[in-house]
FIKE-966429 format. One line per field, with one value per residue (C-alpha): residue number from 1; x, y, z; residue in one letter. Coordinates in steps of 0.1 Angstrom, whole numbers. Last residue first. Layout:
% FIKE-966429
k: [NUM/...]
u: [X/...]
v: [Y/...]
w: [Z/...]
r: [a/...]
END
This chain:
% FIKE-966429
k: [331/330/329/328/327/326/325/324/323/322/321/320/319/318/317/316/315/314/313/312/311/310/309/308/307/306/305/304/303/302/301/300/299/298/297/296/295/294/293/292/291/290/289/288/287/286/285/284/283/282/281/280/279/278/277/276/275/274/273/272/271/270/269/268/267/266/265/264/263/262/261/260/259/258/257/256/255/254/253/252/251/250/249/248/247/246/245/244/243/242/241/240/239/238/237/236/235/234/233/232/231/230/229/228/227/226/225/224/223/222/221/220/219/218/217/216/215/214/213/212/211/210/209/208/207/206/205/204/203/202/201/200/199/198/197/196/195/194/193/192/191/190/189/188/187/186/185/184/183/182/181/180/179/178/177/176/175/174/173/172/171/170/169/168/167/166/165/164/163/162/161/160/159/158/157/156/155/154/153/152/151/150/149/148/147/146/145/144/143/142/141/140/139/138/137/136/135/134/133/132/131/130/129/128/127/126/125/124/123/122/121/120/119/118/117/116/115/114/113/112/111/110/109/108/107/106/105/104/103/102/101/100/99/98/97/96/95/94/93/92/91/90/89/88/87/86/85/84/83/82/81/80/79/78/77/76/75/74/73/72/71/70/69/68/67/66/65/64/63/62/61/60/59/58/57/56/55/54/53/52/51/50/49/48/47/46/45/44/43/42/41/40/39/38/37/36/35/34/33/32/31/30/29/28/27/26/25/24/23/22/21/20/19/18/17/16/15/14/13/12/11/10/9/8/7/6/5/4/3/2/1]
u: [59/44/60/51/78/58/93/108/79/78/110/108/76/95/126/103/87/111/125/95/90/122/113/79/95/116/91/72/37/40/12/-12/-50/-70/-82/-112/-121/-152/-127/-102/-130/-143/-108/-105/-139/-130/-95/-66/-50/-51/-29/-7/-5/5/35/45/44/64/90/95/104/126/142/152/136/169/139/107/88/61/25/15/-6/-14/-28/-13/9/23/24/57/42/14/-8/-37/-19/0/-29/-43/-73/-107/-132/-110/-130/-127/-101/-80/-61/-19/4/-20/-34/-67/-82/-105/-138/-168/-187/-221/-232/-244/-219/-197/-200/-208/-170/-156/-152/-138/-115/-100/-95/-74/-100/-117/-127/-130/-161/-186/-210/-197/-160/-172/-185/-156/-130/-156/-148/-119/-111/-97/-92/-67/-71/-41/-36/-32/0/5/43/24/46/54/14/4/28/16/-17/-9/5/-23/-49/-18/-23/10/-14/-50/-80/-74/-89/-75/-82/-78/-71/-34/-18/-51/-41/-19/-45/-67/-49/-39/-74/-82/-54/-70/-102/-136/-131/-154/-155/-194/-190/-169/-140/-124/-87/-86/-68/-55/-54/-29/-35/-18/19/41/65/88/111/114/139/165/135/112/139/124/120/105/118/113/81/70/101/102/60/55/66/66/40/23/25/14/18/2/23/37/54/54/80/112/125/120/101/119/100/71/64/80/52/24/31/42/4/-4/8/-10/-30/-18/-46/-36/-47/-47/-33/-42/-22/-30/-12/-37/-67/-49/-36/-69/-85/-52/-62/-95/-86/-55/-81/-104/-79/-63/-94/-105/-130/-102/-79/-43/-10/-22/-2/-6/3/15/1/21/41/45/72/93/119/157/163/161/124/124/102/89/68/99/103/73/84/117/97/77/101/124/97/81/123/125/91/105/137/117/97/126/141/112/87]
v: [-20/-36/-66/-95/-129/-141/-148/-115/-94/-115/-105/-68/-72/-82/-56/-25/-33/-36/-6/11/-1/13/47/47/38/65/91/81/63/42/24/36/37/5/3/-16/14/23/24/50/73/73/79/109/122/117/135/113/113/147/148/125/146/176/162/142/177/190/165/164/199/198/177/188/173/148/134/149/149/118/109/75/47/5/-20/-50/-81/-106/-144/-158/-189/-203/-225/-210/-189/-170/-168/-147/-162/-149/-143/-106/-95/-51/-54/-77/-104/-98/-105/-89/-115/-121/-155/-179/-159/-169/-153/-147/-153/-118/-113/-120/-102/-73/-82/-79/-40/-37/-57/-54/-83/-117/-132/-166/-188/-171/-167/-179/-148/-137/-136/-121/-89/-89/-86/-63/-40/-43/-24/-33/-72/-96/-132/-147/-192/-207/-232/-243/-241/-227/-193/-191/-196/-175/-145/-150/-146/-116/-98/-98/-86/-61/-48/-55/-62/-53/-53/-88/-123/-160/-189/-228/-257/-244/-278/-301/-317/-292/-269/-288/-294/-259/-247/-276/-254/-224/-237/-240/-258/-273/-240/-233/-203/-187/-180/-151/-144/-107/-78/-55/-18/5/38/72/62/96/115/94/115/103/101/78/53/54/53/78/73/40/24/-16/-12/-37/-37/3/-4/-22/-5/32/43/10/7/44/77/109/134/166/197/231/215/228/193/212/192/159/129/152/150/110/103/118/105/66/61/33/50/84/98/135/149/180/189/222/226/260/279/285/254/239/248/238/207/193/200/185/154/154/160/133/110/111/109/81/63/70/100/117/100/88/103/128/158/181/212/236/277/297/311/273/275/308/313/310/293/259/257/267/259/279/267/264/300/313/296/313/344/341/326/357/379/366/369/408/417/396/417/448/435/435/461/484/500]
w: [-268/-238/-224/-203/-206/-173/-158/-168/-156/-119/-118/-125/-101/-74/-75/-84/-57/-32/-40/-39/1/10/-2/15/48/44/37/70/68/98/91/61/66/54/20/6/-20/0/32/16/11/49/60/41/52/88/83/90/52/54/85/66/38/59/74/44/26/55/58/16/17/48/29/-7/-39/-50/-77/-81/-60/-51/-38/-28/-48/-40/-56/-37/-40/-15/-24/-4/6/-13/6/21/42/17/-3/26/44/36/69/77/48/53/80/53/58/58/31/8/-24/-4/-7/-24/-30/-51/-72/-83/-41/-35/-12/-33/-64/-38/-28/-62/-65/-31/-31/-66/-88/-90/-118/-121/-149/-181/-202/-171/-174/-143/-156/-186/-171/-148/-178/-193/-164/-154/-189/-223/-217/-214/-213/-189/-194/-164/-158/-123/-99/-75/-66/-106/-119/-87/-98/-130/-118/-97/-130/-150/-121/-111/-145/-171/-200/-192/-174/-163/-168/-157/-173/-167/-189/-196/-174/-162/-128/-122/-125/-104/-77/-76/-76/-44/-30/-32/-17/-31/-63/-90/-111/-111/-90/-113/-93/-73/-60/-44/-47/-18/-20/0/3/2/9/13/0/-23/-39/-80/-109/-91/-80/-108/-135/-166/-197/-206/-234/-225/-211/-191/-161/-157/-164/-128/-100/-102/-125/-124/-82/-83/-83/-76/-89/-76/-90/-66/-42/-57/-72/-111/-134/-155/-131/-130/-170/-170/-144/-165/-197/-181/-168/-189/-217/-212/-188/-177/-156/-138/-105/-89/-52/-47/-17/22/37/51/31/-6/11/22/-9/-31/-6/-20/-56/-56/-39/-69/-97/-82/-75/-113/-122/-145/-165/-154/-147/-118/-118/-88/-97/-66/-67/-56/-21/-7/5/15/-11/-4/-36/-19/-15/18/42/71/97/121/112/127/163/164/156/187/208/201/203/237/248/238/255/288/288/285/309/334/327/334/310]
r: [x/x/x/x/x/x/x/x/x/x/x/x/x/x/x/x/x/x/x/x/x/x/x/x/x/x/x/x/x/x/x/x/x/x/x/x/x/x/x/x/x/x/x/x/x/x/x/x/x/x/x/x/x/x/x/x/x/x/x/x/x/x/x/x/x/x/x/x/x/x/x/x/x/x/x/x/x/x/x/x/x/x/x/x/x/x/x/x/x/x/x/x/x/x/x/x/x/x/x/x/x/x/x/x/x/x/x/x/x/x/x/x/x/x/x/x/x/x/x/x/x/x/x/x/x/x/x/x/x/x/x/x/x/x/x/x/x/x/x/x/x/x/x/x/x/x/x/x/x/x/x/x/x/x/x/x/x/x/x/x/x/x/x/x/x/x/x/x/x/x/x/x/x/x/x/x/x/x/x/x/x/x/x/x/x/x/x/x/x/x/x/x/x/x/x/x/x/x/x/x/x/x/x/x/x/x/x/x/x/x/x/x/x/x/x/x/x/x/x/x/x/x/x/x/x/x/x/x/x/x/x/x/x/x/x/x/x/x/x/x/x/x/x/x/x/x/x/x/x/x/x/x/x/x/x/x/x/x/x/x/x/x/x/x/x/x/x/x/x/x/x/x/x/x/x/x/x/x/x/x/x/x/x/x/x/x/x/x/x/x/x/x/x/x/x/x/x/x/x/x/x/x/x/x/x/x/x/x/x/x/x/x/x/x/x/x/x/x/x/x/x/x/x/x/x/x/x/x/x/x/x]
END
């Protein structure tokens, strides 16, 4: 061999291994990651959208990066159980949860003793989908625009009702905002499920509901309900026809179901680059995409760790005062 492909030989093997390493990630100890198996806690009971999504992405994860990615329901406390479990495991990449705008939004504010803070205690990763609610009414409520439902809850203070699944539920929670944002008085009926709270609501029991997309559209279209607006700040891809409730009259309304996958806190970078990396390649599979649009969710924009991190903040900030205001709490 000559000089000059022995030179050549040498620089293929640089590039080479240079190129190997940039797919490397450490975990902090010096350890190649991921070299076991990574838990993916999921703080809520199996067969829900969180449950489901955290299995399909684990799927995607597991045959990217060549190591299980098991799942480990943790419900508990409206979802606290399983957060606080991640929120005090090791920031090494092999402990994830799937959380959400509960976990991390809403309960710090509901429940006075929670454990854990959801921005100190967490690494936000990535944004997994974003779900907008909807305002709907009994059909024989006299109203077919939000503002003719302001009008009339003005007009009669406490006369109108609102269901929700429960206590501290967006559902809950986006009425309040509404009765703050609207300066109207409607009265919350909780309920043990979204589902009885929609069984009533068609049977006329309360009067309207501020309920999932995609659950209340068939509702809809089939004429048993009817829709006011979407609660997102912009219209939705899936009913672009309904306005948003900031459109329609109530400046300022912006509120969402929405989850996203965290470390634990003060994980280290490159960690949380890769697993964004790789989530948001999942995330754009055909399958992926195809799940996120029966729930009434678009992809995520821009779906960098930063942008995540900003976003929680933000949340935990409105919700904390739309908690105090309301006068919520869960013991």
């Amino acid at each position: 061999m000559n000089k000059f492909a022995t030179v050549s030989a040498g620089l293929l093997l640089a590039l080479f291994a240079t190129a190997a390493a940039a797919q490397v990630v450490s975990t902090g100890a010096g350890q190649a990651w991921p070299a076991k198996p990574i838990r993916f806690v999921v703080p809520y009971a199996a067969g829900g959208p969180l449950d489901i999504m955290a299995r399909a992405i684990g799927q995607k994860l597991s045959e990217s990066m060549g190591q299980p990615v098991v799942v480990d329901n943790k419900p508990g406390a409206g979802g606290n159980i399983g957060a606080d479990i991640v929120a005090k495991s090791a920031p090494d990449g092999y402990t994830i949860v799937m959380g959400a705008v509960a976990t991390h939004a809403i309960n710090p504010t509901l429940y006075p003793a929670i454990a854990y803070d959801p921005v100190r205690d967490f690494t936000p990763v990535a944004m997994v989908a974003v779900v907008p609610n909807v305002l709907v009414v009994h059909p024989a409520l006299p109203v077919k625009s939000v503002q003719e439902l302001i009008a009339l809850a003005r007009a009669r203070p406490s006369y109108l009702n609102f269901g929700s699944g429960s206590t501290g539920s967006t559902g809950h929670l986006a009425g309040e905002l509404f009765n703050v944002l609207a300066a109207v008085q409607m009265v919350h009926i909780p309920y043990k499920g979204g589902a009885p709270a929609m069984a009533d609501l068609l049977a006329g029991q309360v009067q309207l509901m501020f309920d999932n997309l995609a659950n209340s559209l068939p509702q809809v279209r089939a004429g048993r309900l009817r829709a006011l607006a979407v609660t997102t700040a912009q219209r939705s891809v899936f009913a672009p026809e309904l306005p948003t409730l900031a459109e329609a009259g109530v400046p300022g309304f912006d509120l969402s179901t929405w989850f996203g996958v965290f470390l634990p806190g003060n994980a280290p970078r490159d960690l949380v680059t890769r697993l964004n990396t790789e989530i948001n390649k999942a995330l754009g599979a055909p399958d992926m995409k195809d799940r996120l649009e029966r729930m009434g969710a678009a992809p995520p924009q821009d779906n960098s760790p930063e942008r995540f991190a900003a976003f929680i903040k933000t949340e935990v900030d409105k919700y904390a005062r739309v908690i105090k205001a309301s006068g919520a709490k869960v013991e």
